[in-house]
BAGUFI-187563 format. One record per residue: residue number from 1; x, z, y of N, C-alpha, C in turn. Coordinates in steps of 0.2 Angstrom, whole numbers, plus 5000, padded with zeros to 4 digits. Last residue first. Layout:
BEGIN
   num    nc1    nc3    nc2   cac1   cac3   cac2    cc1    cc3    cc2
   NUM      X      Z      Y      X      Z      Y      X      Z      Y
...
END
This chain:
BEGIN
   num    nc1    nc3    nc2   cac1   cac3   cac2    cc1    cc3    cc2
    85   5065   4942   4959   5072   4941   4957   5076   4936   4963
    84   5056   4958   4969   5059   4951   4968   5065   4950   4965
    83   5049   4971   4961   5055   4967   4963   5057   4962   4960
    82   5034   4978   4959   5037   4973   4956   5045   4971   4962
    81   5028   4995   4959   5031   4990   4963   5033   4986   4958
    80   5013   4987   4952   5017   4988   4957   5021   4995   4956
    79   5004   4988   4939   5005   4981   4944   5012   4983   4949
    78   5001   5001   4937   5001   4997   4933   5003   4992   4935
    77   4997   5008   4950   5005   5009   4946   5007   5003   4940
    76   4993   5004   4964   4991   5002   4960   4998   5003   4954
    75   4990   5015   4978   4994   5011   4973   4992   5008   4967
    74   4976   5017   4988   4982   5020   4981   4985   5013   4978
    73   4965   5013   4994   4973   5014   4996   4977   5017   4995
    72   4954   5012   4992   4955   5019   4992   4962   5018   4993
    71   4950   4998   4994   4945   5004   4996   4948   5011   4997
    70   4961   4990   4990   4957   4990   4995   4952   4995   4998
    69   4975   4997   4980   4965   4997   4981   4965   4994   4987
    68   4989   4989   4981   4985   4993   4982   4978   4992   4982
    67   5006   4984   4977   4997   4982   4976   4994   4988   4974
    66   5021   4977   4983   5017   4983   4980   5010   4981   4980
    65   5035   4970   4980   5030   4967   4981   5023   4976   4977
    64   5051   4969   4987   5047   4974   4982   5039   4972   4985
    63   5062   4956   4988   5057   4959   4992   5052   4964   4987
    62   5070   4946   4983   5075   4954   4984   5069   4957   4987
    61   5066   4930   4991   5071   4935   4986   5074   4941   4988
    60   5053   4929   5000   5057   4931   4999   5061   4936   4994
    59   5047   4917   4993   5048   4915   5000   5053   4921   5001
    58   5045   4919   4980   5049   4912   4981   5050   4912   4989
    57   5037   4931   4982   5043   4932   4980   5050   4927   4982
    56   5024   4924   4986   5029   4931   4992   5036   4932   4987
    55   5023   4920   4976   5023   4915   4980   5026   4918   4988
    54   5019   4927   4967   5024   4923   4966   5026   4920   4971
    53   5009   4936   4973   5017   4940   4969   5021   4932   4969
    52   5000   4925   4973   5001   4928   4977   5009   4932   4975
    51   4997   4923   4959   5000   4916   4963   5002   4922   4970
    50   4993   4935   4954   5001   4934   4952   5003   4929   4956
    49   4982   4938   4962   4986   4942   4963   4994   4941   4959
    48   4973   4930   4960   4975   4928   4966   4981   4933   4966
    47   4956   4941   4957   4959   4935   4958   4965   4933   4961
    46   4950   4953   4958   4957   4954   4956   4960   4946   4956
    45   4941   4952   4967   4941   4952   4959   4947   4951   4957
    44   4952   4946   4980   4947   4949   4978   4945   4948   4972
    43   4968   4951   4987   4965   4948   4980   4958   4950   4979
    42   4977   4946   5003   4970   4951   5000   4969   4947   4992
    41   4988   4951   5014   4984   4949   5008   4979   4952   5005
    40   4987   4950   5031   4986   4953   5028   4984   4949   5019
    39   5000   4950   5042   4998   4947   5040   4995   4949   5034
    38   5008   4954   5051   5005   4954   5055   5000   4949   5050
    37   5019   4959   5044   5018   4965   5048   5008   4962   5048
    36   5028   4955   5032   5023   4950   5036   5021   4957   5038
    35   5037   4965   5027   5039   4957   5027   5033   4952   5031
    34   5039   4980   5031   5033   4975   5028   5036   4969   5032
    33   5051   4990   5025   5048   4989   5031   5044   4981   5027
    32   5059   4995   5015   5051   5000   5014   5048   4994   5021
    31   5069   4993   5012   5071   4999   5015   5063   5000   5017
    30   5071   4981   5007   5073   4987   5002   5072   4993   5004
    29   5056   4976   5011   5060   4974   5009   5064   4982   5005
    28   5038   4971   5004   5041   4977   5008   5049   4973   5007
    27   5023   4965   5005   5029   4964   5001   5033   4966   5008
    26   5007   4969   4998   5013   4970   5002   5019   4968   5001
    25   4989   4966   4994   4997   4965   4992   5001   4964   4999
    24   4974   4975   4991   4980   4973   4994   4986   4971   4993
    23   4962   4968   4979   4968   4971   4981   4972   4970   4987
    22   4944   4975   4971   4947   4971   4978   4957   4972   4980
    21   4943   4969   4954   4943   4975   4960   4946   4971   4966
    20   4952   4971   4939   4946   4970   4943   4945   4973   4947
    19   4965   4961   4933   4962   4965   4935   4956   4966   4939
    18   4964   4954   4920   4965   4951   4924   4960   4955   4928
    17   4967   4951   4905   4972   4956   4908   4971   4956   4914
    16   4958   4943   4900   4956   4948   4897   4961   4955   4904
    15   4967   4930   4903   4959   4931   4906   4958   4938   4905
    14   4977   4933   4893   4980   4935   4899   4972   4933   4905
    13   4969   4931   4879   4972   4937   4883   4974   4939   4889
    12   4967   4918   4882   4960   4922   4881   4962   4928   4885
    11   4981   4911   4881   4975   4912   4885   4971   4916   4885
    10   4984   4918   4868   4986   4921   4875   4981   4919   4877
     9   4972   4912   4860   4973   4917   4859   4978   4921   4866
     8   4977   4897   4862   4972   4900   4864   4970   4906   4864
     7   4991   4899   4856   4990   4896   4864   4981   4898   4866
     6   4987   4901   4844   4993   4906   4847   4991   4905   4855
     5   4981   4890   4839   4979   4895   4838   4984   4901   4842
     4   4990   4880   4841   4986   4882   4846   4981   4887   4845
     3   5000   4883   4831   5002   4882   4837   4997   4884   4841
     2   4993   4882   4819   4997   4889   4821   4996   4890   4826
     1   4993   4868   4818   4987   4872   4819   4988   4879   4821
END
């Protein structure tokens, strides 16, 4: 009973933690230059933005994945930079 009382509780949490807002996602290498020049991500209502981080990561290892406002073009410090393992 413990068990899924813990499991339903993250869940809830991690829906609770899931940012809102239009995002850009980059994934730079070490020296700052964009790993897809010609290709744009986008997370809208914040949707999309860990499958997106995980999935620029698995493609490439070692690539700093940064995320920024759509609207205002600021970084986002609480989310980025993340470095690929």
């Amino acid at each position: 009973m413990k068990n899924i009382f813990c499991l339903i509780t993250i869940a809830l949490l991690c829906g609770c933690m899931t940012p809102k807002g239009d995002y850009h996602i980059v994934a730079e290498d070490e020296f700052g230059r964009d790993l897809a020049p010609n290709i744009k991500f986008v997370a809208q209502n914040g949707t999309g933005i860990t499958s997106t981080k995980i999935s620029l990561c698995a493609g490439s290892p070692g690539a700093i994945i940064r995320i920024y406002d759509l609207h205002t073009n600021e970084e986002i410090k609480s989310l980025s930079p993340r470095k690929c393992r």
